[in-house]
N, C-alpha and C positions, 0 to 999 in steps of 0.2 A: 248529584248522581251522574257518574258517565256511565256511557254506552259502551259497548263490548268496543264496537271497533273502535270509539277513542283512546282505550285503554291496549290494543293492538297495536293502537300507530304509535301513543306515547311508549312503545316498550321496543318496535323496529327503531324509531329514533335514536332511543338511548342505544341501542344496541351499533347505529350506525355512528352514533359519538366515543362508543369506546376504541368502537375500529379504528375511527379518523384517529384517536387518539397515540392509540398503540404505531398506526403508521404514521406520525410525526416523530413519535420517537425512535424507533427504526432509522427514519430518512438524517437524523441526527447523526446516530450510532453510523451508519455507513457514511456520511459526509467526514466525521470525525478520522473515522479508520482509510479513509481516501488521502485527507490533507497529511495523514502521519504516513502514508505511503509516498506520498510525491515530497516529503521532507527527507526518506530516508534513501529515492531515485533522484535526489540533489545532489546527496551527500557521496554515495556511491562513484554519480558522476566525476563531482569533485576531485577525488581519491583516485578514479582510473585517468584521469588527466594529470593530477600527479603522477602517478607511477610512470606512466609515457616520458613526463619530461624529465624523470630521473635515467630513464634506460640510455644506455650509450648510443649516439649516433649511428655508427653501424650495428648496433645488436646483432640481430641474427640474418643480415642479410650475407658479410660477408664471411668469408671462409674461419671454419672452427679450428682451432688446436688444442685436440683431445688434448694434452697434455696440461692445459691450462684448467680443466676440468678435474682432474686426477684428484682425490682427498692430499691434506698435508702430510702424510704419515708414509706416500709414496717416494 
């Protein structure tokens, strides 16, 4: 036979193992969804360091000629 309050604590316990529980999986799910954010601020990186080394030397520093801008059809 147990006592009231052993059957109190065995029930705050369980109750403090589903918590721990549910927040291990949580701390999963965010660890998870972090590593596939810093795979996808790689990859981004990646791709804007391309596009730089594709841009011409001068780009936009020096002077434009609207005219080089014009659609084909001008």
């Amino acid at each position: 036979m147990t006592s009231p309050l052993t059957d109190e604590i065995l029930q705050r316990l369980e109750a403090l193992e589903i918590k721990a529980s549910f927040t291990e999986d949580l701390l999963d799910q965010l660890n998870l969804t972090i590593y596939q954010q810093q795979q996808l601020i790689d990859r981004l990186t990646h791709e804007v360091i391309q596009l730089r080394q594709q841009a011409p030397e001068g780009g936009s520093n020096g002077p434009r000629n609207l005219r080089d801008e014009l659609p084909p059809h001008y």
